[in-house]
N, C-alpha and C positions, 0 to 999 in steps of 0.2 A: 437424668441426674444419677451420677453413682451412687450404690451406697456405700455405709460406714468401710466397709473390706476392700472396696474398687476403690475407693479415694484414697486408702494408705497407700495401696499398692501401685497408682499412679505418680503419686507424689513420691514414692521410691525411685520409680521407673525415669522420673524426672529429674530427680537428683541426681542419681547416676550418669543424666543422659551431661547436666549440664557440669559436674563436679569433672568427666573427663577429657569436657574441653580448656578446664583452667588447670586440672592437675595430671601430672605424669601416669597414665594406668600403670604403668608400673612399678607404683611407688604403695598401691596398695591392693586387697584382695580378698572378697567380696565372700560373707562366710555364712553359717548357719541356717535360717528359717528362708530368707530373701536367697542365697546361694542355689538351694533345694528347688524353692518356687522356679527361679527363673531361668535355670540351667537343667534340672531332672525332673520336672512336669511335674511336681509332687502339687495335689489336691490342697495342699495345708496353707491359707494362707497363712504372712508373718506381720506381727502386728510392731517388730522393731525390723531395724535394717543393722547390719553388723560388718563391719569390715576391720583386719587389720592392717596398719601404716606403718612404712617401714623409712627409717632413716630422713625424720621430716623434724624439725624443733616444732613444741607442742605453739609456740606462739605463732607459727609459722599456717600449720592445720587451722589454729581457732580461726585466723584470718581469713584460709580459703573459704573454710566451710560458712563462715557468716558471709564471705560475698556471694556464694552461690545461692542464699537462703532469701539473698536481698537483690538476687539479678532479676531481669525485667524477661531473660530468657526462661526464667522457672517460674517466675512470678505471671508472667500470659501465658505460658503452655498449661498452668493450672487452670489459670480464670477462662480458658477456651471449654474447661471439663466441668466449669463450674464448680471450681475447688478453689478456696483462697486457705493462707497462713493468719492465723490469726494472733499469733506467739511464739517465740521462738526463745528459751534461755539456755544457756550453756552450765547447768549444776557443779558438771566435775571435769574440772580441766587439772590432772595430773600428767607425770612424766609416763603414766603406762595406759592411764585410761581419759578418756577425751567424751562426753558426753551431750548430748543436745537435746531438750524434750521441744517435740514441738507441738501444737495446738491448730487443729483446722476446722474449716468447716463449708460442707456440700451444700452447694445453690439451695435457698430454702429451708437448709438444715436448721433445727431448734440448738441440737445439743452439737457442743466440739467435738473432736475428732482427736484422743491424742497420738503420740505416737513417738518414738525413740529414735535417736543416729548414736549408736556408738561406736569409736575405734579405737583399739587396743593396738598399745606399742610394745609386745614382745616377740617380732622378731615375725617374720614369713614363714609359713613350715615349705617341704617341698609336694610336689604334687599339684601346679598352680598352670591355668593357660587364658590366653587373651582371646575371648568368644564373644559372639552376639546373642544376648538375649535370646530364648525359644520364640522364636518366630510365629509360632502358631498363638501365644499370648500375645506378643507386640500386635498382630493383626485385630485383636479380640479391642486393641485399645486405640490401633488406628495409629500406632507409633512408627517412623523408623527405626533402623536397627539401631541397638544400644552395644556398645562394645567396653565389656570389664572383665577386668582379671579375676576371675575366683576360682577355689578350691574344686579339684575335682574328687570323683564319688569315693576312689580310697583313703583321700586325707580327710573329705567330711569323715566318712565313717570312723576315723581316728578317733577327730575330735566329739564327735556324739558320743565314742566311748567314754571319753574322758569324761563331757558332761554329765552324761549319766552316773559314774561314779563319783564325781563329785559334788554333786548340787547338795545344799544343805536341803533341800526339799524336793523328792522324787520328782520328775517331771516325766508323763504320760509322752507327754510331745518327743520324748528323746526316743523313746521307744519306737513311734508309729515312723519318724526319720529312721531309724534305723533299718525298719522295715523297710521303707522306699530305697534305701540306698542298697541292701539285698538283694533287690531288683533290677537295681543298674546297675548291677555285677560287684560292687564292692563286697569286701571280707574274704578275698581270695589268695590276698599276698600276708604273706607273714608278719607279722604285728612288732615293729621295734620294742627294745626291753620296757624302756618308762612306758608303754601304754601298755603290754599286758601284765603288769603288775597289776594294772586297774580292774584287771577281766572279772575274778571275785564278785569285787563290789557291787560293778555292775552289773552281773548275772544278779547277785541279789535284789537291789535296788529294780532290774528287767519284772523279776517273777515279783516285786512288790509292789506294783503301778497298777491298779485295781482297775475296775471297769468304771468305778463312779470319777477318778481322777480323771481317766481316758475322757466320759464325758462332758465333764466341764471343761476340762485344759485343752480340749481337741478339737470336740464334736462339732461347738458352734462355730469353728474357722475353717473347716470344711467348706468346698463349694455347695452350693445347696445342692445339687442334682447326685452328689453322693451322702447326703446323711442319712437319707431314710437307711442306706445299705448299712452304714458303718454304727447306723444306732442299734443291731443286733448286736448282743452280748457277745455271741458264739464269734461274732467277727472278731471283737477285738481279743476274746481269747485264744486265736488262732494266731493273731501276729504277737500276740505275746509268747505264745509258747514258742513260734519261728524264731523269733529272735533272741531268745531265752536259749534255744540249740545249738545256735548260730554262735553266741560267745562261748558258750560251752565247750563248743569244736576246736575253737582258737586257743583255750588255754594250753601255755608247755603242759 
């Protein structure tokens, strides 16, 4: 039986698989925490899935996305893992933002499971390619390949910038992504003007994300076989200060 982090993350992997046989992959593109996991190996699981939708009427979206929530194709490739939906509502359906909370729960499981779909309608940035799932995960889950559009490592790292200086509340997680995407060569190409306006902020907001944020916001969505490593202090102030350097470099 999976736990609580293998059952979002299936039921991502599931959605994705069955949302691209009813909807154009090219109509949207697959971003943030699920982007990271499933395409740059990043250790962090994500506890939402995020993608943006381009040129779709929002009544048009609510429609796919509840028949794919209500297909007998997602609905047995779950209950084969021992995962069923046990709730699904749609909170915020505007013209920019489109929301779904959904509610599961693991063969045996006591408590649900929750867990987020949202897509935002402003526009595709560029930077974007049509790939399969890391392969070395899909095996771990016993999946065929999964093929979606999402952001590669230099437009993530944009957008983490952006995150980062903008959240009303510091987020540890933007930083430690920043890091992994460091890694996969992003922060190499020179930074269009609206995003390094934000450099600043973000530098500030980088060197204000403490170790006790890092362990809450982080720690526990680690795979296990790396927490003991990354619950040293020294660790995480080591990717603090790398990437703390790292926008620093970037600013004009």
């Amino acid at each position: 039986m999976p736990g609580e982090r293998e059952a979002i993350e299936i039921f991502h992997l599931q959605f994705l698989r069955v949302l691209g046989a009813r909807v154009d992959r090219k109509l949207y593109v697959l971003k943030g925490g699920c982007n990271l996991r499933f395409f740059a190996k990043s250790i962090r699981y994500s506890e939402d899935i995020d993608l943006d939708i381009a040129v779709m009427q929002s009544n048009t979206l609510r429609g796919n996305v509840q028949h794919v929530l209500s297909a007998r194709a997602l609905l047995d490739a779950l209950a084969t893992r021992g995962i069923s939906i046990i709730q699904s509502t749609a909170p915020k359906q505007t013209e920019t933002t489109q929301r779904w909370k959904i509610r599961l729960r693991a063969e045996d499981g006591a408590q649900e499971i929750p867990t987020k779909i949202e897509f935002s309608r402003r526009g595709l940035e560029p930077g974007v390619a049509l790939e399969s799932v890391d392969p070395e995960l899909l095996r771990r889950y016993r999946l065929p390949p999964i093929l979606v559009q999402h952001y590669l490592p230099e437009a993530a790292f944009r957008q983490k910038i952006g995150a980062l200086a903008h959240r009303n509340q510091i987020q540890a997680r933007d930083v430690f992504d920043l890091n992994l995407l460091l890694d996969a060569g992003a922060g190499k190409e020179p930074l269009p003007l609206p995003v390094a306006r934000y450099l600043p902020k973000a530098v500030e907001n980088a060197m204000g994300a403490g170790y006790d944020e890092f362990a809450g916001q982080v720690l526990a969505y680690l795979e296990a076989d790396y927490q003991d490593h990354y619950r040293e202090r020294l660790v995480w102030d080591q990717i603090q200060a790398r990437v703390t350097r790292a926008l620093e470099a970037l600013q004009p």
